[in-house]
N, C-alpha and C positions, 0 to 999 in steps of 0.2 A: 703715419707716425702716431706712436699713440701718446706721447706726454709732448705740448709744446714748449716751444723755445723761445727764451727771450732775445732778441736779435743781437744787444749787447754783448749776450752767453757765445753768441755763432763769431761775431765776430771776432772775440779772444780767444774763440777755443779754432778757430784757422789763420788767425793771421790776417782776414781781409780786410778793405777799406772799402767805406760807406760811400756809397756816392748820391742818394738817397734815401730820404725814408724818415723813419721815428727809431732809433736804436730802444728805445723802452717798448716795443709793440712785439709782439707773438708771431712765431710762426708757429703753426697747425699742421701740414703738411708739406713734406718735399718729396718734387717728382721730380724725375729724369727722362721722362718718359710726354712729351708737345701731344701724342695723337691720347693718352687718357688724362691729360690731367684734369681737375677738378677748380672751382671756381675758390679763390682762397689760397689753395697750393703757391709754394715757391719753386720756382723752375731754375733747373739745376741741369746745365746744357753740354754736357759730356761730350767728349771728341774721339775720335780714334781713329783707324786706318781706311776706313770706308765710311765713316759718316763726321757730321760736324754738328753738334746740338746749336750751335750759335743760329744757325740758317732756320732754326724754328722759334727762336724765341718771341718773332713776331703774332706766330700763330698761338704760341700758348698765352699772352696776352689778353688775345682776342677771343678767349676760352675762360677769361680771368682770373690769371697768375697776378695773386699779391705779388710778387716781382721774381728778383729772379741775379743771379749771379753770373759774371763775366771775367771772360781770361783776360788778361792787360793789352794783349793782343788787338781785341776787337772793340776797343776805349773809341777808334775812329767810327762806330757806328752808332751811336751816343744819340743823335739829331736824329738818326730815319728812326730809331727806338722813341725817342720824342714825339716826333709828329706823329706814330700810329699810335700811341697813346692816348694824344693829347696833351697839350701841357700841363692843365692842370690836373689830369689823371697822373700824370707819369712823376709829379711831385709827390702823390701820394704811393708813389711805389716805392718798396723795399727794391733799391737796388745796391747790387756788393758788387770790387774790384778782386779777382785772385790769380796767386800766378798761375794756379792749373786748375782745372775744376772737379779734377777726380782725386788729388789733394784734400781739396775744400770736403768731398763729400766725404771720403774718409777719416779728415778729421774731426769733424762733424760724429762719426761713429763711434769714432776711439773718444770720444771725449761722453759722449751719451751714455756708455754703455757702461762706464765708471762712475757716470752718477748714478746708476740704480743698481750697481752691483751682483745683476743675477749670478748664479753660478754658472760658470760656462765649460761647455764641452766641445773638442773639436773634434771631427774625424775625419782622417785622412786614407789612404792607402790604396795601392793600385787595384785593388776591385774591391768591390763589398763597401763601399764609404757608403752611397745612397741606401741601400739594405740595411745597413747597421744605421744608420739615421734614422730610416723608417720605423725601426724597432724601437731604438734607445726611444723617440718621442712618443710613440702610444704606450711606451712602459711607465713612463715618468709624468704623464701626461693624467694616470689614473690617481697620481696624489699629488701633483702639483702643477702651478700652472707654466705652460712649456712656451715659446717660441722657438722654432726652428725655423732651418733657411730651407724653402723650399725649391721643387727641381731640381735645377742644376746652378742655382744659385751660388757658386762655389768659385767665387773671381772676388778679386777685389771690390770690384761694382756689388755685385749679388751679395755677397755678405754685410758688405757697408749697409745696403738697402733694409737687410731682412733686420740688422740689428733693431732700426728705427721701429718694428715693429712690436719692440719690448716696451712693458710700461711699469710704471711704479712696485704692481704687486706679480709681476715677472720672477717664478724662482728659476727655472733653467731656461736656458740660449745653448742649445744646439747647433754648431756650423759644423756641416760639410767642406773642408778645404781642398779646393783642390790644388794640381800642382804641373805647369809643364817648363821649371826650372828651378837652377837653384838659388835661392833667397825667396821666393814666392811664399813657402809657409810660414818663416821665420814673420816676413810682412803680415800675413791675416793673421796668426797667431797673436800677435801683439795689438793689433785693431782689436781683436775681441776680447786679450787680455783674460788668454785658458787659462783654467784651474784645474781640467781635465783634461788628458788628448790620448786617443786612440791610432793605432796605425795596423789596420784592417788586416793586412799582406804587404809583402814587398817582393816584386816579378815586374817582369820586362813592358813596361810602359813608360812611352815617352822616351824611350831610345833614344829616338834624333837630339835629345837635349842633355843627353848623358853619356859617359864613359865607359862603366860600368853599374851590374846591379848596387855594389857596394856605395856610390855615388847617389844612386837614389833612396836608398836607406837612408842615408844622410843626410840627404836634402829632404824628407820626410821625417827627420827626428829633430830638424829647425827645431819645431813645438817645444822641445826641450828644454830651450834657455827661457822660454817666458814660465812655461812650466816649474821653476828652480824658480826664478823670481818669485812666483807666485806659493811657495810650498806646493807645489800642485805634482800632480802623479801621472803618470803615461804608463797606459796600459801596450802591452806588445804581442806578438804572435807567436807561440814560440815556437812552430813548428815547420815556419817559412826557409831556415837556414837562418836568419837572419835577426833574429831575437838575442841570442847574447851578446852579439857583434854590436847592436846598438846600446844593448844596458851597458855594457861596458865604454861607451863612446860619451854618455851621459852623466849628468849632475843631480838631476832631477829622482826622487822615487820613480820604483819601477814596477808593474803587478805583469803577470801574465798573464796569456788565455791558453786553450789547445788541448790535447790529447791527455799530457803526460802527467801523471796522479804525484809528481814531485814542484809542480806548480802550486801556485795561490786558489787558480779557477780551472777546472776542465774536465770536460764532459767524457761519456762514455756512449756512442751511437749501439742501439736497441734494433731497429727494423727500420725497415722502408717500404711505404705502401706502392701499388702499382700506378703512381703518379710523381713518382721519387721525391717522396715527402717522406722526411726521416722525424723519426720518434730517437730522444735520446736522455739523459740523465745529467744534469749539472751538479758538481759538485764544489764544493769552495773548502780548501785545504782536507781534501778525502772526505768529510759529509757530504753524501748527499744533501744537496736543498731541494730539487723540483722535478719534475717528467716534464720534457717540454714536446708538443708536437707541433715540428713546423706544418705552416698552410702555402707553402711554397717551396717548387720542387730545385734538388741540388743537395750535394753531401757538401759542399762548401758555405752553403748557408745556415749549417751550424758553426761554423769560425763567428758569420756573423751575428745569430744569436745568441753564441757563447760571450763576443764581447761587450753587447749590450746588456744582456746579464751580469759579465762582473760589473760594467762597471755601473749598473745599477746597484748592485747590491750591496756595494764598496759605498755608493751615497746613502744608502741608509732605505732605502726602498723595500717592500714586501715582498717575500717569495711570492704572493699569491698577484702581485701586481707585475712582476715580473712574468709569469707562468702567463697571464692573459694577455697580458700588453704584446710577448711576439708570438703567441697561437694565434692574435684579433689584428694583427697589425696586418693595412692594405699597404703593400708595396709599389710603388709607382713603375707606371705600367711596361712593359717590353725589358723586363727579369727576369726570366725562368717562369716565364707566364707562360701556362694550358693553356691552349685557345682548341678547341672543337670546330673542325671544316669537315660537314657530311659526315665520310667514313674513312676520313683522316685526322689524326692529331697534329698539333703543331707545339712543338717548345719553344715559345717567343722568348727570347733573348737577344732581341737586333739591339737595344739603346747602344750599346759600344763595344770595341772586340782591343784583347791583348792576346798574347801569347798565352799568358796565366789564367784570363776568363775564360776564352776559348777551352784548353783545356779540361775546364772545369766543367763546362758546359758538353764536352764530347763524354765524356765519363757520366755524365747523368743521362744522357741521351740514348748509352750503350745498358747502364744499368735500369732504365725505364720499358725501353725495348725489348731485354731478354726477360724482364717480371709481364711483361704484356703479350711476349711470344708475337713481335710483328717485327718488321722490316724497319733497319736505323737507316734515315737519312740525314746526312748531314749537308746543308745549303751554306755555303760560309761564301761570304764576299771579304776584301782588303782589311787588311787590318794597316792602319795609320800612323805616323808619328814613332816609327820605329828605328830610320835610321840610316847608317850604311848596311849592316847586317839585315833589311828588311827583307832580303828574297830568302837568303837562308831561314830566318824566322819564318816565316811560309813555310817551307820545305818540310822545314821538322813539323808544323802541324800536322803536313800530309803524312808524313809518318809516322805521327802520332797517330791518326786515323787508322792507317794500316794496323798499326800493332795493335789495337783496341776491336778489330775486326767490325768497321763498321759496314754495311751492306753496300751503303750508294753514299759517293760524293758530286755534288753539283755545286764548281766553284764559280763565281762570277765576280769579273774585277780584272785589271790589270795585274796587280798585285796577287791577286787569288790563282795567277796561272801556276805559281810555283808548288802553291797547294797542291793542284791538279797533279802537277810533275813528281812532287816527294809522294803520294799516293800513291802513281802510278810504280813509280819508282823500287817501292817498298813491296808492291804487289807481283802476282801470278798473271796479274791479266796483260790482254793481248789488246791492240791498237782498237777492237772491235769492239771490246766487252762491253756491257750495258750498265754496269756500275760504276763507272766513273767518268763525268761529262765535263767542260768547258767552254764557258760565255762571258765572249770578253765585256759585256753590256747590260742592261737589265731588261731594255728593248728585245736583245735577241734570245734571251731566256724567258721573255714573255709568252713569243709563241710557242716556244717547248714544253714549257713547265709541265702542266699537268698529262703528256704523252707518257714523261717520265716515271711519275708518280701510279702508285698501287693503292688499291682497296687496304686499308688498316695501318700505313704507314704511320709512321712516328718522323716528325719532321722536324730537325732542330733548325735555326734561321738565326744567324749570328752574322755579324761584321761591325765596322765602324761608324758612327754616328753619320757621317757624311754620306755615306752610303745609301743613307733611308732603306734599310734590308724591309721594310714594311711593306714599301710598296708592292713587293713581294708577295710578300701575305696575301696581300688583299687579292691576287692573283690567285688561290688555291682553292 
């Protein structure tokens, strides 16, 4: 935490009750986290479906947490927190009563982040949020001072946390939102209290929790009403399908990104080197402003440095700090990452798979491939959180694969059988052929893997977070 807190402050900006302490005294830091915290911290003991922070507060104590906050619930543990205190240790501690503690920390955040007012920006969207993060903050980063949420900081919890990382002379708060329902954005949008929000794409993630695409459009354009609150502006995509359908759904100013030279912002793609890194031209209302050459391969990661650019440049930022900020921006890792194995390549892109990424990622895989003249493989395991329609979803990848003429499919996963099937499906080949394999486990693809593989291939490695497709990797 960078600015502290007066405990008075904590307790009206959540509603707790004191059950010790000095309400006039500081807090300095809040952790959520028993196995790092630091001596001083306030502990902040979070619950959820598989774990319970109450069961460590004795440890962070013992680490010393100036105190530390409790759900009403656990008011019966009051004496065993006494005596491994000490008494007259445990008088000197901050301790608070609240009805839930991820409440507490929340409110904690919405109320900070209004004391210091940075400008804030959200971004959402079913691929490209972490990328267009990556970007907007080394863009904005070269003339003012930034906090973003890092990782996958993109929950209630992570966002709450990263705010506290703002301090007085904070101009921008970048958050990543993410989202696998509906009301979730509308919630962190209003915690951070946008002035800005971005919505990256809109395609088929998180199915299981929705009806249709148009559904998640919607549940992705939450942002909206805080954004109207705020005079604030949302930028859009406009070449998802799904760009006018939203402007028109909203209250809020609207900018767009994309292709089409009847927009506010959009680019014009130039070339692609043999690493599928494209060179392209931004323009803002038909000027040209810049040349930008991505350092990260994929024609879809111009959508995402197109939207960091507008909506840098819509805040008043330099073409020239723009132009550097996403040619020098490091994207966190397993994105459309080159990795060199021997006298193979590999297109790391395992952190997460949709229908939409995937995609994106088979079409750079296929355009890298024929500028290289070597053999596309594409290694894809499950894709997650999709739904009823998730085998079909499968399916049409495989068929997507087919029609894109990819050389060799190697599917692994339960899920990933159907890949195999809509492949096979769409294909000439014969029960026998050496292009297209299946493994239902990562174990039994371990001993295969490299028999499959050839001198010069190009290996794209994609699937769902849960998946760990890495471990993969580290096999080639």
């Amino acid at each position: 935490m960078k600015e502290k807190i007066k405990i008075n402050d904590i307790i009206s900006w959540t509603n707790s009750e004191i059950v010790s302490g000095d309400i006039e005294k500081y807090i300095v830091n809040i952790s959520t986290d028993s196995r790092t915290i630091k001596k001083g911290d306030f502990f902040v003991p979070l619950t959820g479906e598989n774990y319970n922070g109450h069961e460590f507060i004795e440890s962070a104590l013992d680490k010393g947490a100036c105190g530390f906050v409790f759900e009403k619930a656990y008011r019966v543990k009051i004496e065993s927190w006494k005596k491994k205190a000490g008494n007259g240790d445990f008088k000197k501690l901050v301790i608070l009563q609240s009805g839930s503690t991820l409440d507490f920390l929340k409110s904690i955040a919405y109320n900070y982040i209004r004391k210091f007012k940075p400008v804030v920006i959200g971004i959402t969207g079913s691929a490209g949020k972490t990328t267009t993060k990556d970007f907007l903050a080394n863009i904005l980063g070269r003339e003012h001072r930034v906090v973003f949420t890092p990782r996958n900081y993109n929950t209630e919890i992570g966002v709450s946390k990263s705010i506290l990382e703002i301090g007085k002379n904070t101009d921008f708060f970048i958050a990543e939102l993410g989202m696998r329902g509906k009301g979730q954005i509308k919630i962190l949008s209003d915690i951070c209290n946008l002035n800005l929000g971005a919505i990256t794409v809109v395609g088929q993630s998180h199915m299981a929790f929705f009806k249709d695409l148009r559904e998640i459009a919607m549940a992705k354009a939450e942002m909206a009403e805080i954004l109207y609150k705020n005079n604030g502006t949302l930028f859009l995509n406009n070449d998802d399908g799904y760009g006018d359908f939203i402007e028109k759904s909203v209250n809020c100013r609207v900018e767009k990104f994309g292709r089409n030279s009847n927009i506010s912002f959009n680019f014009v793609e130039e070339k692609m080197d043999d690493l599928g890194r494209f060179t392209f031209d931004f323009f803002k209302n038909d000027k040209k402003i810049i040349n930008i050459s991505l350092n990260i391969s994929g024609y879809h990661n111009i959508y995402n440095a197109c939207c960091a650019a507008a909506i840098s440049l819509y805040s008043g930022i330099s073409s020239k700090a723009i132009k550097e900020g996403i040619e020098g921006a490091v994207i966190e890792g397993s994105r459309m990452e080159i990795l060199k194995r021997k006298d193979r390549m590999i297109l790391d892109d395992c952190y997460n798979a949709n229908p939409l990424s995937v995609k994106g990622a088979i079409d750079s895989l296929v355009l890298i491939s024929k500028k290289r003249n070597v053999r596309s493989v594409a290694l894809l395991g499950d894709m997650l959180e999709l739904g009823r329609g998730s085998n079909r979803l499968h399916q049409e990848i495989g068929e997507y694969l087919s029609g894109k003429k990819v050389d060799v499919l190697i599917a692994v996963g339960t899920l990933a059988r159907n890949i195999y099937e809509g492949f096979r499906g769409k294909s000439s080949f014969s029960k026998n052929d050496s292009s297209c394999f299946y493994f239902s486990n990562k174990e039994e693809l371990s001993v295969k893997i490299n028999d499959l593989l050839e001198p010069g291939d190009l290996i794209l490695v994609k699937g769902s977070r849960a998946n760990k497709m890495e471990d993969i990797i580290n096999l080639i």
